[in-house]
C-alpha positions in Angstrom: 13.5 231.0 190.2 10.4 232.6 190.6 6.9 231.2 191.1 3.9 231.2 193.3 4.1 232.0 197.0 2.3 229.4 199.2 -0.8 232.3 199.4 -0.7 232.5 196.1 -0.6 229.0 195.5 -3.4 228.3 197.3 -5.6 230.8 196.2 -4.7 230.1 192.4 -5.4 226.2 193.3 -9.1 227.0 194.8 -10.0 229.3 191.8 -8.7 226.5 189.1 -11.0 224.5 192.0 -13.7 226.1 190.6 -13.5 226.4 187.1 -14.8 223.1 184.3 -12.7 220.6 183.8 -11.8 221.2 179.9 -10.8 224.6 180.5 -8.3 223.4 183.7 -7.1 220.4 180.8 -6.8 223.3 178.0 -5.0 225.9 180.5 -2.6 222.8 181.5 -2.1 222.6 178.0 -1.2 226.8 177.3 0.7 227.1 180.3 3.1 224.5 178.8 3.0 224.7 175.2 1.2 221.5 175.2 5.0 220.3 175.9 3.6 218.1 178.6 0.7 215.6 179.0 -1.2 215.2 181.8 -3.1 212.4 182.9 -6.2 213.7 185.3 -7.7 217.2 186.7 -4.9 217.2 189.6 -1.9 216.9 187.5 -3.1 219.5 185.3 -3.9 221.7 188.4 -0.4 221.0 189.4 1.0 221.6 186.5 -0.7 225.4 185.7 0.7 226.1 189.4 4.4 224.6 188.8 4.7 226.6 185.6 2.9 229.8 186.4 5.7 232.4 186.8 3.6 234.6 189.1 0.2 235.2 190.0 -0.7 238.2 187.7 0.4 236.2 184.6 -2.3 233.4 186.3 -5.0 236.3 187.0 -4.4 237.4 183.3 -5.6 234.1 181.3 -8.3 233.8 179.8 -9.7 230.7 181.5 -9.5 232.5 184.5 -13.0 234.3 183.8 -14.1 237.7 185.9 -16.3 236.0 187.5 -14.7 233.0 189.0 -12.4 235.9 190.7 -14.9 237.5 191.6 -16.8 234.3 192.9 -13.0 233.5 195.0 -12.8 236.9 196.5 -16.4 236.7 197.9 -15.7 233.5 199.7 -12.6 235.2 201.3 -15.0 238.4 202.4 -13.5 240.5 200.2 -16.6 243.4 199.7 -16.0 244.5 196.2 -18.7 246.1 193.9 -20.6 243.8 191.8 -19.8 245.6 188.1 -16.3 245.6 189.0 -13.7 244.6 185.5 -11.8 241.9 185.8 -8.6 243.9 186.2 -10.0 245.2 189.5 -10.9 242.3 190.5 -7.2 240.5 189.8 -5.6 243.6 191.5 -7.5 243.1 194.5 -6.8 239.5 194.9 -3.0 239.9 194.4 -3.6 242.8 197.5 -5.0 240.3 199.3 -2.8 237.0 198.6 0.3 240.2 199.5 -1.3 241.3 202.9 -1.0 237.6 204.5 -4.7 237.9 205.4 -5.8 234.7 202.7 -6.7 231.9 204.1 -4.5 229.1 203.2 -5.7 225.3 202.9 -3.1 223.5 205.0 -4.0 220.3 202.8 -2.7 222.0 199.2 0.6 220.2 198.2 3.1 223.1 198.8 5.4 223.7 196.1 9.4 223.6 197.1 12.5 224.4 194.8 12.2 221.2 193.7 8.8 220.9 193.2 8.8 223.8 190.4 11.4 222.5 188.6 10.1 219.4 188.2 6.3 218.7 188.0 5.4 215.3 188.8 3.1 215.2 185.7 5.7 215.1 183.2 8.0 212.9 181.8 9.8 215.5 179.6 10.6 217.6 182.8 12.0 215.0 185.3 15.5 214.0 184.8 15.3 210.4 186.1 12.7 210.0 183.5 13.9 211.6 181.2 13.5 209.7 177.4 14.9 212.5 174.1 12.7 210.4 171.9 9.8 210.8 174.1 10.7 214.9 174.2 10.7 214.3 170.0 7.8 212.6 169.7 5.8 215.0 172.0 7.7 218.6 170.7 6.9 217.5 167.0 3.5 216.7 167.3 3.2 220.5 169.4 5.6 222.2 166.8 3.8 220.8 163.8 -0.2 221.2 164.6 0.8 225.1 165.9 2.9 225.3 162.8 0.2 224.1 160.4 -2.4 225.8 162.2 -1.5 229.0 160.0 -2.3 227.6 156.8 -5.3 229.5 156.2 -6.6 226.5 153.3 -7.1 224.8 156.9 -9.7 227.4 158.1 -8.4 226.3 161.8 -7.9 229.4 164.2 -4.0 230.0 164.2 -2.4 229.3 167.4 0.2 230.8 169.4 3.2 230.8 166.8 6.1 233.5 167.3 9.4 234.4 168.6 8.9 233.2 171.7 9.6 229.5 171.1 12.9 230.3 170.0 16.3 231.6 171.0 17.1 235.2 170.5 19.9 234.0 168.7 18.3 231.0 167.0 19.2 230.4 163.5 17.1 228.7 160.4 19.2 227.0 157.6 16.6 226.4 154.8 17.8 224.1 151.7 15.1 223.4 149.0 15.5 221.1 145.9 12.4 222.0 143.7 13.1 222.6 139.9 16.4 224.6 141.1 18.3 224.6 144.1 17.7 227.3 146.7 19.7 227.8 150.5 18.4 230.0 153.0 19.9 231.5 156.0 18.2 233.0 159.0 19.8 234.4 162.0 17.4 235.5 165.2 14.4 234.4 166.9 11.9 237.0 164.7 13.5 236.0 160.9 13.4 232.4 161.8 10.2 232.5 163.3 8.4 234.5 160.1 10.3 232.5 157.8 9.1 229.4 159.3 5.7 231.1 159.5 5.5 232.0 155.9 5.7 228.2 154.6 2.0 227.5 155.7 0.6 231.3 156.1 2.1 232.7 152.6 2.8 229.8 150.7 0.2 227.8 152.1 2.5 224.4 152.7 1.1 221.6 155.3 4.1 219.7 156.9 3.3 216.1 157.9 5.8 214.6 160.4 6.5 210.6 160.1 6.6 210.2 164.1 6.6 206.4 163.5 11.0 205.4 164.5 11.8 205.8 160.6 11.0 208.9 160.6 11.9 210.4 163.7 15.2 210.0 166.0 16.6 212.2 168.5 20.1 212.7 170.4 21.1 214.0 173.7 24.7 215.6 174.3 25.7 215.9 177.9 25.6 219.8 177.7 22.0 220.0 177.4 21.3 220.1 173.7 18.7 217.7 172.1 18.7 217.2 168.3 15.2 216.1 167.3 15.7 215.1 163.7 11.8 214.0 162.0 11.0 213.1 158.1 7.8 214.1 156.7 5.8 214.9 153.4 4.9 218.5 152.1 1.3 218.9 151.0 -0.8 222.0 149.6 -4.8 222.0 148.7 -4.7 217.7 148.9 -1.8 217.4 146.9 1.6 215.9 147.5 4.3 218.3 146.3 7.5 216.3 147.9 9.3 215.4 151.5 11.0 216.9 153.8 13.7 216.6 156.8 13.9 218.4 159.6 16.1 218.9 162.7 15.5 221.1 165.5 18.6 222.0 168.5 16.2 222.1 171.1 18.1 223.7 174.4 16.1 224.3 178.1 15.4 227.9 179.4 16.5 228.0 183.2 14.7 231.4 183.4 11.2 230.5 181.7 10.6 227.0 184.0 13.3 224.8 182.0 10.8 224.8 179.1 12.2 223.6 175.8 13.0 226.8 173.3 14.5 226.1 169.7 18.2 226.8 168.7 18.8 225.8 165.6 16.4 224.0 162.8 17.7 222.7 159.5 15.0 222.4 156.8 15.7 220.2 153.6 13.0 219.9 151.5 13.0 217.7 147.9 10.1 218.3 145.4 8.7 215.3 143.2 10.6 216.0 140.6 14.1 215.4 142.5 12.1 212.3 143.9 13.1 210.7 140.6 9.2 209.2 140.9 9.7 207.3 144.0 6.5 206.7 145.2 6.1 208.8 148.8 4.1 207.2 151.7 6.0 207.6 155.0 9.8 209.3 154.5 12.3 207.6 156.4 15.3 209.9 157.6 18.4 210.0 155.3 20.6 210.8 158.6 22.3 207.3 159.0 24.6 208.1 162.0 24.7 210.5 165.4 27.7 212.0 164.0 25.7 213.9 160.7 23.0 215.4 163.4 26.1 216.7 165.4 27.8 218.2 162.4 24.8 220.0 161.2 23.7 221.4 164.1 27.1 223.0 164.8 27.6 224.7 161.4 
C-alpha cells in the first residue's frame, strides 16, 4: 500500500510541527473525510501522516502554506531563492526527502504496515474496535452536512461533494411519494453523485438525519459490507415538506487507505400529503428487521 517513507514522514511531521493548531485539526479532518475524530494535535498529526498517500499529495494542500515549506527547507540548509512559488519549493523538498540527505528525528513514531492501516486515532479504522453504529452515526453526520452544504438558500460554501465518495459502479435507487409516485434509477459514481447533488443544489431540499437509535441502525455482513439505514425530515426555505429513509452500502477501499466509499443508497422519500397529517418530529425507520436492509441492498 503506499504511503510516506520514513524521510518523508518525518519531514511531513516537522512542517505539520509548525503550522496552528486549527489548520492541523481542519487538515486531520480533509485528509479523512471527516470519517474519523480525533481527540488532540498528535492524533491528528498522525492521522494526516497515516492517510497521506504520498508526499506530493501532502506538499499540495492547502494548509501546507509556501511559506512553512519554505520555512522547513531553510532549517535543513536547503539555499533556495526567497520569491520562489510554492511548487518549487514542494519539488525541492521531495528532491531532498529522495536524496537520503534529510535529517530524520529518531524520536517520530515510524509508521509500519500496520501502522497505516490502522491509525490509532480512530475507532472506525481499527478492527478490534470496530462498532457499524458508531461508523453510522459518524458517516451520516459527514454525508449529510457535505450534502446539505450545496443548498445555496444556506449561503454556506459548498464542500467537497463528487464522485469520489462513491463506487464507479455505485448505484442510486430513488422512490418518491409526493402527489404521484415517481422511481428513479441511477447506475455509476457520476449519475448518482449529481443526482444526489441536485436535491439540495437544484431543488434546494435540506435533509435532516434522526441519528437518535429510532432513526438510525446499521448492519455488518461478514464480507465487508455495512448498511447504514437513517430516517430524517425534508425541509426547503423553513418549511417541512415530508420524511425521508435512507440506506447507504457502504464498502472499504483497500487502495485509497481502507476509507469508506458508497455502493448502493436507497432514497424513499413521503410528502405531507402521503403523511395522512401525522404530525412529523423525529421519523423513526420503517425497516423492522435485518432481513429488509439485506434485500434492498441486493436488488
Amino acid at each position: 500500500m503506499p504511503g510516506l517513507s520514513n524521510v518523508e514522514r518525518a519531514g511531513c511531521a516537522k512542517i505539520l510541527a509548525s503550522m496552528p493548531k486549527g489548520d492541523v485539526l481542519s487538515l486531520s479532518d480533509t485528509v479523512t473525510n471527516k470519517m474519523i475524530v480525533v481527540e488532540n494535535l498528535t492524533e491528528a498529526m498522525e492521522t494526516i501522516l497515516s492517510f497521506t498517500k504520498d508526499a506530493e499529495e501532502f506538499l499540495k494542500r492547502k494548509k501546507v502554506q509556501r511559506d512553512l515549506i519554505f520555512k522547513y527547507l531553510a532549517k535543513e540548509g536547503v539555499i533556495i531563492p526567497p520569491n520562489s512559488e510554492k511548487h518549487q519549493l514542494a519539488k525541492r523538498a521531495l528532491e531532498l526527502w529522495s536524496s537520503g540527505k534529510a535529517v530524520v528525528d529518531q524520536s517520530l513514531p515510524r509508521q509500519t504496515d500496520e501502522t497505516r492501516q490502522r491509525p490509532t486515532s480512530t475507532h472506525v479504522n481499527v478492527e478490534v474496535d470496530f462498532d457499524p453504529q458508531v461508523l453510522g452515526h459518524q458517516f451520516c453526520q459527514w454525508f449529510f452536512q457535505l450534502l446539505n452544504s450545496h443548498n445555496p438558500s444556506l449561503g454556506q460554501p459548498p464542500q467537497d461533494w463528487g464522485p469520489q465518495h462513491f463506487w464507479p459502479d455505485a448505484k442510486l435507487c430513488l422512490l418518491a411519494r409526493a402527489g404521484s409516485v415517481q422511481m428513479e434509477d441511477f447506475h455509476g459514481a457520476d449519475l448518482v453523485s449529481l443526482r444526489l447533488q441536485a436535491l439540495t443544489k437544484q431543488e434546494h431540499l435540506l435533509l435532516s438525519p434522526n441519528l437518535e437509535p429510532l432513526g438510525l441502525r446499521t448492519l455488518a455482513s461478514p464480507h465487508g459490507l455495512v448498511l447504514v439505514a437513517v430516517a430524517g425530515t425534508i425541509h426547503r426555505n423553513r418549511v417541512c415538506l415530508g420524511i425521508f429513509e435512507k440506506i447507504f452500502g457502504l464498502i472499504r477501499s483497500p487502495l485509497e487507505n481502507n476509507s469508506w466509499k458508497i455502493k448502493s443508497v436507497h432514497l424513499k422519500i413521503k410528502g405531507q400529503d402521503a403523511l395522512g397529517g401525522k404530525e412529523i418530529v423525529a421519523p423513526a425507520l420503517s425497516y423492522n428487521s435485518t432481513t429488509e436492509m439485506q434485500l434492498l441492498c441486493r436488488s
